[in-house]
N, C-alpha and C positions, 0 to 999 in steps of 0.2 A: 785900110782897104776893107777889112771888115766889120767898119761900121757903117757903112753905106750897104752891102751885100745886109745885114743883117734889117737893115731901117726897111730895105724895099723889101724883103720878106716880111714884115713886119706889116709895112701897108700892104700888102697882096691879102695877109691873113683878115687885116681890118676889113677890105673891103669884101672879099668873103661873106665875114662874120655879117656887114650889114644887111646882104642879102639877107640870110637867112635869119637874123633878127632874133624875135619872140622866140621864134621857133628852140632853136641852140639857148637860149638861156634856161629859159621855164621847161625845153622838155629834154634837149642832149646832154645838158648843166648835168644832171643826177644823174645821164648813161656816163658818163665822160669821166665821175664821179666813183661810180662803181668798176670803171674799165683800169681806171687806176689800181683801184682793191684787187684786184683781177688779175693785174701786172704783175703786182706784188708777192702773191699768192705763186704764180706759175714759175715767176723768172727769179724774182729777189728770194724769195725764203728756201731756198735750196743752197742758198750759200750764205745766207745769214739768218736760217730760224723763223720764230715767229716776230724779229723785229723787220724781217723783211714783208712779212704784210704791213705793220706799223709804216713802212716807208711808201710804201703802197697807196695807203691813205694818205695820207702826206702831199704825196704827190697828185694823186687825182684830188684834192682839196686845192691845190696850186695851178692843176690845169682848169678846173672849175672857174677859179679865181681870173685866171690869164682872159679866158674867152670873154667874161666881161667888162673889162678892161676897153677896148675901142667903143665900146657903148658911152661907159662913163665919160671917158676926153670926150664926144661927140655930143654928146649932152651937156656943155659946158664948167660941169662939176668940178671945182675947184677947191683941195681941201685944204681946212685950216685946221690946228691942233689948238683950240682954246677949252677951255677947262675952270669955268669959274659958277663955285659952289653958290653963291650969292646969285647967282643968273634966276629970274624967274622957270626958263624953260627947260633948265635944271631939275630944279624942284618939280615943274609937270612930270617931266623924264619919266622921273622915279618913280612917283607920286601911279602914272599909268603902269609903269614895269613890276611893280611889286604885285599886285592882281597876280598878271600876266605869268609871273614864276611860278604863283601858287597852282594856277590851272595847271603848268607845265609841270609840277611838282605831283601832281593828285594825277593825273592820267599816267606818270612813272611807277603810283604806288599800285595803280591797277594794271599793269603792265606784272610789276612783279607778283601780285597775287594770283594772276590767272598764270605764271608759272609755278608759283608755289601749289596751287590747286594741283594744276594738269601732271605735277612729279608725284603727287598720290595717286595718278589714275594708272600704273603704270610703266617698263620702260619703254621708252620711243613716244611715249605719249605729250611732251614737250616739244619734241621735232615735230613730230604730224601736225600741230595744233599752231608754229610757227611758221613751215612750209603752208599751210592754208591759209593763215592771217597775211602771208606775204604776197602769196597772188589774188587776193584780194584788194591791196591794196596797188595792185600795177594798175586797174581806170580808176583811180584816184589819182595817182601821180601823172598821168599824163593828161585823165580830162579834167580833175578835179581842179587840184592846185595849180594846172596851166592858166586856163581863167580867172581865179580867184586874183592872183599875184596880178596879173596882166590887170584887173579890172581895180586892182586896190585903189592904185593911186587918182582913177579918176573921180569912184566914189571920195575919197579922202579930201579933192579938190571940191567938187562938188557942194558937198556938205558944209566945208570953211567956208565957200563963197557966197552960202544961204541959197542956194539952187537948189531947194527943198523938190521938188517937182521933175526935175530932169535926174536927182539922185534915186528917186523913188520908180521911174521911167526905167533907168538902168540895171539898177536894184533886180524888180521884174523878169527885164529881156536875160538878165545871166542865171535868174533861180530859172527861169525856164528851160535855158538854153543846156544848162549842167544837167536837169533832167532828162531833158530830150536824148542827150546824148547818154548818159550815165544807168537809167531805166532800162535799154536795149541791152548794153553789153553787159549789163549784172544778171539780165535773165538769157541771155546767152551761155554767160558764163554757169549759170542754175545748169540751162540744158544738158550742157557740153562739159558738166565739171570731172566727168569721169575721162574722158577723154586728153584734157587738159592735165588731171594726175598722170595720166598715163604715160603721156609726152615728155612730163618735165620733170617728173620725180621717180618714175615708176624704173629704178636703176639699181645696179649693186645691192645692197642687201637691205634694199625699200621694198617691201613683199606687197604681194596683192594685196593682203589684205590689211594692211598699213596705209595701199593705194586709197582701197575701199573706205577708211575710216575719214581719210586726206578731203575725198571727193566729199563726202559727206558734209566735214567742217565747211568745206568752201560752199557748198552749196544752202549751207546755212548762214554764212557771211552773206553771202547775195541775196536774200531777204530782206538784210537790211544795210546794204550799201549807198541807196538812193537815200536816205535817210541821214546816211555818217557824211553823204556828199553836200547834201544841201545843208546841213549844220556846220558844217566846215568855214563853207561860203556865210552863212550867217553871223559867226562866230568874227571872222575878217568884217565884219560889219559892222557889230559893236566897235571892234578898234578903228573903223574909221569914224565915227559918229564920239571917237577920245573915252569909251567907258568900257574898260576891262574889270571893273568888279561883277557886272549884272554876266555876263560870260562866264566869268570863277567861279560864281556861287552857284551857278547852273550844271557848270563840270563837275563841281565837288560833288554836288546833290547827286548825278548820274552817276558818276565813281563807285561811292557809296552801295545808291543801288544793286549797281550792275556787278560787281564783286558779290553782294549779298545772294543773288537771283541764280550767278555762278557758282554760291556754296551750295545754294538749295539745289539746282539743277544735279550737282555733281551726284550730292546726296540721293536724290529722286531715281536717278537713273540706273545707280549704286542697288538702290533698295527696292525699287517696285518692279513687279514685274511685269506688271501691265506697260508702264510707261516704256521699260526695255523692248517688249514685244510691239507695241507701237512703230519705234524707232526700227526696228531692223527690218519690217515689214515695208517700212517707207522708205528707207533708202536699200533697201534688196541688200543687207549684211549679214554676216555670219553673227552667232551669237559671241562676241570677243569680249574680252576683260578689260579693253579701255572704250568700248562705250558709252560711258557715264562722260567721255572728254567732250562728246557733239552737248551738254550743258554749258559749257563754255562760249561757244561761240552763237549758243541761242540766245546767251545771255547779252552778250554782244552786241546780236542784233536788236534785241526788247529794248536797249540802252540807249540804241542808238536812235529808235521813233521818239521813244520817251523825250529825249534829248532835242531830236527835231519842233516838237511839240512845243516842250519848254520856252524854246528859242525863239519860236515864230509869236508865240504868244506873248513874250517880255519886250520882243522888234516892236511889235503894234501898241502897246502900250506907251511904247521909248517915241515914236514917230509918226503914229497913224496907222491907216488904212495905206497896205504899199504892196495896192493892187492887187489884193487878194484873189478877188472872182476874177482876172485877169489869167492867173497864177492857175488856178482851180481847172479856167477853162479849159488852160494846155495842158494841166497833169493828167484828168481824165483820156485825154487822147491818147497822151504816151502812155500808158498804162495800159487801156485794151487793144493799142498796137505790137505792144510788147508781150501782151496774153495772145496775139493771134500768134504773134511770131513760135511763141513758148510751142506751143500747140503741134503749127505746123512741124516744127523741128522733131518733138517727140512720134511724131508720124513719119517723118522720113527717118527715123532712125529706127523705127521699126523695120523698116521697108527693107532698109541698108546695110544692116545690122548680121545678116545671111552672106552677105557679099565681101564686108570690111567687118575681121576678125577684132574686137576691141580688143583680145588678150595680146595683140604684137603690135609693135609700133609703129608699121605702117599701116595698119586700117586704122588705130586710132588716128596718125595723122590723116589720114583720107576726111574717117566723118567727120574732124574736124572742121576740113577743110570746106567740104561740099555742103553741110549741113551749117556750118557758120556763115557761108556766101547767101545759101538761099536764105535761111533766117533774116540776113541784113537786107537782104530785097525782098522779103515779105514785108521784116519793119516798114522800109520805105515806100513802100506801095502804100502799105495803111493809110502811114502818115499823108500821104497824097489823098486818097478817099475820105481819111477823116477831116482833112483840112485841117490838119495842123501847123497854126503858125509859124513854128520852129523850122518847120522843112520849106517853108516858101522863105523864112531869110537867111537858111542857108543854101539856097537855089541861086537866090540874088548874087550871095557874098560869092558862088563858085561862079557866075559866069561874069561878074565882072573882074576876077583876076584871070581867065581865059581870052575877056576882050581888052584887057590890060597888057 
């Protein structure tokens, strides 16, 4: 009797799941992922330790896993275990994977040097500098690599089937479409980063002026967020077009860099006191002794145009012209939509600022709130008077799943 009770729960969840599709893969997959960690953490490790976060993972790795599961059967994917060394498409495999490690290898090793840096600037200086690099990275995970994964596989098709034209078509509409989206809420996030520390870190023995260092990092990530977002999307390009070397040599080369730029930075910030006196002026700081850590994530950013730069230029070389002035037409619009938006926002947080206390956390919730709404309909206005492409097709996309 309870495998019929268990089958019809089972399809209940599937057909659930197809609703909501793209969505629960590319963006609930990694909440669903962390709610496990989360589980683990509250419920399990109070009676088993630190292996009860290990189960944690574990498990939200397994529910991750679960929810994609009715996709696959419905996709007709049928898996076979074969395994032979002599296979042509073997030897590709590898042949593309080995690249692919090294990139994934060389962005580890700059991972650990910009900890190894940030444990000489200080303590607490490693938290601040990973609490900023993490919410910088929440509109990448949900606009970034939602699109990219979603678009892989058609680029992927596209390009085997010599549909040169219609891959260079879509290519385009999603480097636009990542900007369009990705440009607002990284200079939102600039505007509002004090605010955002406020909310989500500014707790137990996270001090202000730990807050003040936080807002700072992050508000130097969002410089160059638009930059690590369309490199990302790039990067996923070379491996649809099969060439992960020109990718790796481009990561190393940046790696390299951008760890070099982050010793100098450290250094610079360490030792001049011009550069210091700059820095605390521009972000309204106290004179602190891990200031020298906002080097780091300048660095970061510089790494990450560099890097864009790189990429765009080795694409066009790899395949053409893929609709550059196209590209160009729309990024200037997002850009001084995004400047108007910045603008407006720092005016009404003047205005506001009398009203809603930022030192307690219901005024920073507030101007978050009020000043993040009006920001998003100023962008959108803009983008309406500047006639920006991107806002007329996603006008389209929303009213035909309204007349749907």
């Amino acid at each position: 009797m309870l495998s019929p009770v268990l089958f019809t729960l089972y399809s209940v969840f599937a057909g659930v799941l197809q609703y909501f599709n793209k969505f629960i893969i590319y963006s609930l997959g990694p909440i669903i992922y962390n709610l496990g960690i989360i589980f683990g953490i509250i419920f399990l490790s109070p009676y088993f330790g630190i292996s009860g976060v290990s189960m944690g993972v574990i498990l939200g790795a397994f529910v991750f896993l679960a929810v994609q599961i009715p996709f696959v059967i419905e996709s007709g994917f049928n898996y076979k275990f074969i395994l032979d060394f002599k296979d042509k498409k073997i030897h590709k495999f590898f042949k593309l994977m080995i690249p692919r490690v090294f990139a994934s290898a060389s962005l580890e090793i700059e991972t650990v040097a910009f900890v190894i840096i940030a444990s000489t600037l200080g303590v607490g200086a490693i938290s601040i500098f990973n609490f900023a690099n993490d919410l910088q990275f929440i509109p990448i995970g949900i606009v970034t690599i939602s699109l990219v994964v979603a678009t892989f596989t058609t680029l992927s098709k596209l390009w085997a089937e010599g549909e040169k034209e219609k891959f260079i078509k879509t290519f385009s509409s999603v480097f636009r479409q990542i900007l369009f989206l990705i440009v607002p809420i990284s200079f939102l996030m600039l505007a509002l980063r004090e605010q955002i520390v406020a909310i989500i870190l500014r707790h137990g023995n996270f001090t202000f002026q730990d807050a003040a260092l936080a807002s700072a990092c992050l508000g130097i990530f969002c410089l160059g967020l638009f930059a690590y977002s369309a490199t990302f999307f790039i990067v996923r390009t070379f491996y649809t077009l099969q060439d992960t070397k020109t990718p790796t040599l481009i990561t190393s080369f940046v790696v390299f860099l951008t760890v070099s730029l982050a010793i100098f930075f450290a250094w610079l910030f360490n030792n001049s006191e011009f550069a210091r006196s700059f820095l605390i002026s521009f972000f309204a700081l106290a004179d602190l002794p891990k200031i020298a850590l906002l080097g780091l994530p300048l660095a970061f950013s510089i790494g990450s145009v560099i890097h864009l730069g790189l990429s765009m230029t080795f694409l066009y070389r790899k395949i053409g012209d893929y609709n550059l002035r196209e590209i160009a037409n729309s990024a200037w619009r997002v850009f001084v939509s995004g400047i108007l938006m910045l603008v407006a926002i720092n005016i009404g947080l003047y205005l506001i600022s009398p009203i809603f206390d930022i030192k307690t956390f219901a005024g920073a919730f507030w101007q978050l709130i009020i000043l993040g709404s009006a920001g998003a309909i100023i962008y959108i206005a803009s983008s309406f008077l500047l006639r920006s492409p991107e806002i007329f097709v996603f006008k389209e996309k929303i009213f035909k799943k309204f007349k749907g």
